[in-house]
N, C-alpha and C positions, 0 to 999 in steps of 0.2 A: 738546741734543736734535736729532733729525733731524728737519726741517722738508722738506714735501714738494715746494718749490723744490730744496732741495738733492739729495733723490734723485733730480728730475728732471734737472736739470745735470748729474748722477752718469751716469744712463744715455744721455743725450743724446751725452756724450764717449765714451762705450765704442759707441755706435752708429755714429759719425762715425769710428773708427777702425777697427771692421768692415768698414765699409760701401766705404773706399778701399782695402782689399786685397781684396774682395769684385766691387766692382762693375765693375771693367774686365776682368775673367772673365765675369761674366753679360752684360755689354754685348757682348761677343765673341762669345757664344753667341747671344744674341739677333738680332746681325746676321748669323751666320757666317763670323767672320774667322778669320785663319790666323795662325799664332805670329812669320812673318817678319819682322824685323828693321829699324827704321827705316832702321838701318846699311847695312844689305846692299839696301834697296831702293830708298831715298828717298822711301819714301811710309808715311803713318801709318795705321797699324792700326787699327779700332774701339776695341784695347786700350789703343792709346796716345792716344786722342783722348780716352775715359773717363778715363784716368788723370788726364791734363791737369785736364778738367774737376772731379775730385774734389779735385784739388791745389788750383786757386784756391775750390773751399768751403773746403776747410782753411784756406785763407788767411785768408775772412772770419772763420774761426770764431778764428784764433789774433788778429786785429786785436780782437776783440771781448774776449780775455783777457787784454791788454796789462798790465791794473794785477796780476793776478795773477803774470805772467809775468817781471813788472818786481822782485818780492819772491824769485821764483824766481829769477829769475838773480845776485841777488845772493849767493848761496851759492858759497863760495873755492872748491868740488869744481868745479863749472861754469865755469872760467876757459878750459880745455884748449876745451871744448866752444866757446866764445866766440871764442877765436884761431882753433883749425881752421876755423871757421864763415867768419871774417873774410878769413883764406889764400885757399880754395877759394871763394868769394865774386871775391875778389879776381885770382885765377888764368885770370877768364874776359879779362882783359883781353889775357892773353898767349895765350890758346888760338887756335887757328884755324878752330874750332868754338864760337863766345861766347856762342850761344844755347844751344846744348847745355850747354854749361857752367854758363849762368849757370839754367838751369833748373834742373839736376839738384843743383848745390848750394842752391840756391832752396829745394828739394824736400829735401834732406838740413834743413837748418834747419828748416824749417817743419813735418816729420815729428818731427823731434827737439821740438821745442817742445809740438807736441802728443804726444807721449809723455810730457814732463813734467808737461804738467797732466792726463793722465790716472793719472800713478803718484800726485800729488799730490792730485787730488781723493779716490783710492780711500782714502787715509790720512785725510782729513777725513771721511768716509764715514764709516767705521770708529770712530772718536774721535768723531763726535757720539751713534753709538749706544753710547758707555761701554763700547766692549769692550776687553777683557784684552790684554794684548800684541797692540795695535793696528798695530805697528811689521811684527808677523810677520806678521799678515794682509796689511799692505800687500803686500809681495812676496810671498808666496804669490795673491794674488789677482791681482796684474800680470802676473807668470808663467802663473797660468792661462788667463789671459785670452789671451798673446802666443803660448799653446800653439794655442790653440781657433783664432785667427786662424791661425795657420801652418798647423793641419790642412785648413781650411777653402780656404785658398790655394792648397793642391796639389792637394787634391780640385779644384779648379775649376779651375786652369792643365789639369790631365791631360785633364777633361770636353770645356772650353772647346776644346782643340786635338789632339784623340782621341787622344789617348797612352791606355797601360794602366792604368784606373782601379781596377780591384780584380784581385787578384793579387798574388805574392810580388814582395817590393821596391817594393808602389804607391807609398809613402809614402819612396819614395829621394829624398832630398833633403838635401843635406849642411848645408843652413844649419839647416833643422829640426833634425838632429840635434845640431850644436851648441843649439840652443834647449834637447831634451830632455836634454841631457847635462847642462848646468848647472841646470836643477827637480830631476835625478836628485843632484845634489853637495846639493842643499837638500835634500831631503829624506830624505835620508840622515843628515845629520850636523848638522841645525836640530829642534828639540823642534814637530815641525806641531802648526798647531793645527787639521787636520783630521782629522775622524773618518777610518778606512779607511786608513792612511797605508801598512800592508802592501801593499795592493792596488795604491794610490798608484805606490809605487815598484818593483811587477811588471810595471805597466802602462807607465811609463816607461821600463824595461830592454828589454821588448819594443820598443818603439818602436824605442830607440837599435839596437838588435840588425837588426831588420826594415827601417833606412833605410839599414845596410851601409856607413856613413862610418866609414874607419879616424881622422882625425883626429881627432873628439871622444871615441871608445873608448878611443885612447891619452892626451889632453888630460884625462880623467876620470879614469883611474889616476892621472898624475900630480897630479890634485889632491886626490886619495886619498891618494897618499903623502905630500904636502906639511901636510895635516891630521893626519896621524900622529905626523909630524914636532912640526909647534906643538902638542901636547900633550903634549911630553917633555918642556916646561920649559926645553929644552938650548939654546934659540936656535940652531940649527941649519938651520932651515927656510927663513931668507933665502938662504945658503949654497948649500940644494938648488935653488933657484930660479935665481940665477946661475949653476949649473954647467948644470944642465938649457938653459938659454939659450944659453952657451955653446956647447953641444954640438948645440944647435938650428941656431945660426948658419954652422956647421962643414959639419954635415950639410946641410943644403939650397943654401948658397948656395959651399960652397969646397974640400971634399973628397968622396971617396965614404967613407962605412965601413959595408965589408960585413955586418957584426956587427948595426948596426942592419936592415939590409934584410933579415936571413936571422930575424929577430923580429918583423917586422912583416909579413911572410908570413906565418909561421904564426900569428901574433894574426888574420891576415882571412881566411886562406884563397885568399890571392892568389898567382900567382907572382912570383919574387924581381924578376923584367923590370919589370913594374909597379910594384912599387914604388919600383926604382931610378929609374925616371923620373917618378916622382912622379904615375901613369897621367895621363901628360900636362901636367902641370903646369910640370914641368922647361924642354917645348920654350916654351910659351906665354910664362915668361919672360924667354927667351933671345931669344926676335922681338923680348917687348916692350922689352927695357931697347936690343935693336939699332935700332927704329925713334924709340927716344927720344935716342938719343946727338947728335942735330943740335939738340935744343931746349935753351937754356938755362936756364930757369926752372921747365922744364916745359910739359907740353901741355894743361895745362889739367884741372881735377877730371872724371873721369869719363868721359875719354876715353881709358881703356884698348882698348878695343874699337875704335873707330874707330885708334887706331894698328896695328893690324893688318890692317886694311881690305887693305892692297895683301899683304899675306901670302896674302891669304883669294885676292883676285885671280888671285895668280901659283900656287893651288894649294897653298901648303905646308901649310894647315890646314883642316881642313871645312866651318868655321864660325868666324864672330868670337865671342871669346869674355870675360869679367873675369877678371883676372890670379889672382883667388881666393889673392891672400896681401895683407891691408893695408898691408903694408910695401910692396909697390910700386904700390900701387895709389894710396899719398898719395904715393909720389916721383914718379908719372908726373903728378901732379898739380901739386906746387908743388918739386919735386926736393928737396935736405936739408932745405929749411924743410917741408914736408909730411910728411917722416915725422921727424924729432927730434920733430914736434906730436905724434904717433901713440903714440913712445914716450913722449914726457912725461904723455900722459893716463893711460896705465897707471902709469907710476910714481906720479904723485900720488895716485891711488886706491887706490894697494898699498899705498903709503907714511905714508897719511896718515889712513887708518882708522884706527886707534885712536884718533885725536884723535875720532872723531864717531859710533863706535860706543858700545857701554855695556861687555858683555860680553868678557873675552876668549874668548869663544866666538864670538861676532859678530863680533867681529875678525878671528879667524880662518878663519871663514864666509867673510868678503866679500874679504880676501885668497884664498884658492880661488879665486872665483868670478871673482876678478880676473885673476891667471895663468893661470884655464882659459879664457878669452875672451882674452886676450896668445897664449896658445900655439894655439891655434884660429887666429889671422890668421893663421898661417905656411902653413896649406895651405888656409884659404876664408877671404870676405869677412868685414866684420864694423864694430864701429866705426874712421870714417874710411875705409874703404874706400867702391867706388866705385856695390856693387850698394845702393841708396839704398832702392830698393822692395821690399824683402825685410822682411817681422815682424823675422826676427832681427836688422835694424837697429835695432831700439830695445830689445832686450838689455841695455847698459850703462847705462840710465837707474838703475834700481835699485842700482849702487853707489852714487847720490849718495844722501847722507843730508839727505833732507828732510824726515824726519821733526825731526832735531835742531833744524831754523830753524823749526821750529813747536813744539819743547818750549822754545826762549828764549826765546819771546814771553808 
């Protein structure tokens, strides 16, 4: 039974996770501060001073769930999460920037912790009041929730620092759309257990369509086609996955092939220029892997942006910006020890579902959901990368199966 300690505990955490992607927007507003860049200016923002302050409530609040926290981590899915945590922890020692560092992965940990006890309370939630495929509500209900947070997020960054709040493309933002691309892979090919599920997934297609990010439009085919694939039976699907990768790895980081670029125009609507340079992504990692080549371990977690500092300087780019592919954004962090973590956390998740799912439909759910979040790092942040305060940083929570460590008890 649900006792009304627990559903207060239940909203108390969904409050406190609102409330830090929320309130260093309002706090902006309320003071009148301006979007400018710790980076770029050396002085902190109202936003970033809120921020701050919500980080250490988080902190009280995650000190305060320690005995919980302590049964959660011990789940073998959470190990990737544990070492990255420790790496980028540990990488403030070699940055040149240690406060910065040691915050921001401070702030990655302690976001991630509290995303796990809020996917994890919403599952006890659920299973005290005796309902049916409790497991599917949890993420459905996670994901709703990390949608409503991300709408809410851009509504107030746009308000907060007068960009264009309603209008075609208000809602462009490429991590959101990775967010709605993978609710749109659930809901499409998971049995909802919500009423409206048509509308559901109108309303998500719109989104995805209306925030005009070619990488999760393409990242959502292919995990369209990867779920096609695992229900031929054919074992075939691990195959498409490695090739697709493959040909990922080719493409962005070591050939050109025109083939793709004359496809992925006409999928956006773009011309062939932009996309060959990835609309800018291309030059951003060619500064950043040049202004990493002197450090040997790395510059420390999250200091993508500050490595560009003197690029920004001498004119070559507009603005400091995040490398927006997790693959370099854990190398500029802790160099091959930072991204072998990055790929090993995907692989154990892909790999190792079916040990902790039930279904092979769930199986092949949460593989999707896996590869379309792997293939999404290549052209925006994401887990292990370096934009830490973004909703769609706590995305990957819901591969882990914590529902399982609560059906062996």
């Amino acid at each position: 039974m649900l006792n009304s300690e627990n559903k207060k505990n239940y909203f108390k955490i969904l409050f406190l996770l609102y409330s830090f992607y929320s309130f260093p927007f309002i706090f902006s507003i309320l003071r009148g501060g301006s979007s400018t860049s710790l980076i770029t200016t050396n002085i902190f923002s109202p936003r970033n001073i809120a921020e701050i302050f919500m980080f250490f409530i988080l902190c009280f609040f995650v000190f305060l769930n320690l005995k919980n926290l302590k049964k959660i981590l011990q789940n073998p899915q959470l190990k990737p999460f544990i070492y990255i945590s420790f790496v980028y922890l540990v990488s403030s020692s070699w940055s040149q920037y240690k406060l910065l560092t040691l915050f921001r992965s401070s702030e990655f940990i302690i976001l991630s912790l509290t995303g796990l006890l809020v996917y994890s309370r919403i599952y006890e939630y659920f299973r005290a009041l005796n309902v049916n495929n409790s497991c599917t509500y949890q993420i459905e209900t996670y994901l709703f929730h990390l949608v409503n947070i991300n709408l809410i997020h851009v509504f107030l960054h746009k308000f907060a620092f007068n960009e264009v709040v309603f209008g075609y493309n208000f809602l462009r933002d490429n991590l959101l759309s990775n967010l709605v691309g993978g609710c749109l892979i659930l809901h499409l090919f998971n049995k909802s257990v919500l009423t409206n599920t048509k509308y559901i997934i109108f309303l998500l297609f719109v989104f995805l369509f209306v925030s005009f990010s070619l990488a999760p439009l393409v990242c959502f085919l292919l995990s369209f086609v990867f779920i096609f694939l695992a229900n031929k039976d054919k074992n075939i699907e691990n195959l498409f996955v490695y090739f697709v990768i493959l040909i990922s790895l080719l493409y962005f980081f070591f050939i050109e092939i025109p083939f793709i670029d004359q496809l992925l125009a006409k999928i956006s609507f773009r011309e062939i220029k932009d996309i060959a340079n990835l609309t800018g992504r291309g030059k951003i990692w060619d500064l950043t892997l040049y202004e990493l080549k002197n450090y040997t371990f790395g510059s420390g977690f999250a200091t993508d942006l500050v490595l560009l500092k003197p690029q920004f300087i001498l004119g070559n780019i507009g603005t400091v910006s995040s490398s927006h592919n997790i693959f370099i954004e854990s190398f500029v962090a802790a160099k091959w020890a930072g991204l072998f973590l990055v790929i090993y956390a995907y692989f154990l998740w892909f790999s190792k579902s079916k040990k902790y799912f039930k279904s092979k439909k769930e199986i092949n759910l949460i593989k999707a959901l896996t590869f379309y979040a792997f293939m999404c790092g290549f052209a925006n942040s994401g887990f292990g990368g370096s934009y830490v305060s973004h909703p769609y940083m706590l995305f990957w929570i819901f591969l882990i199966p914590i529902h399982f460590q609560n059906e062996k008890k």
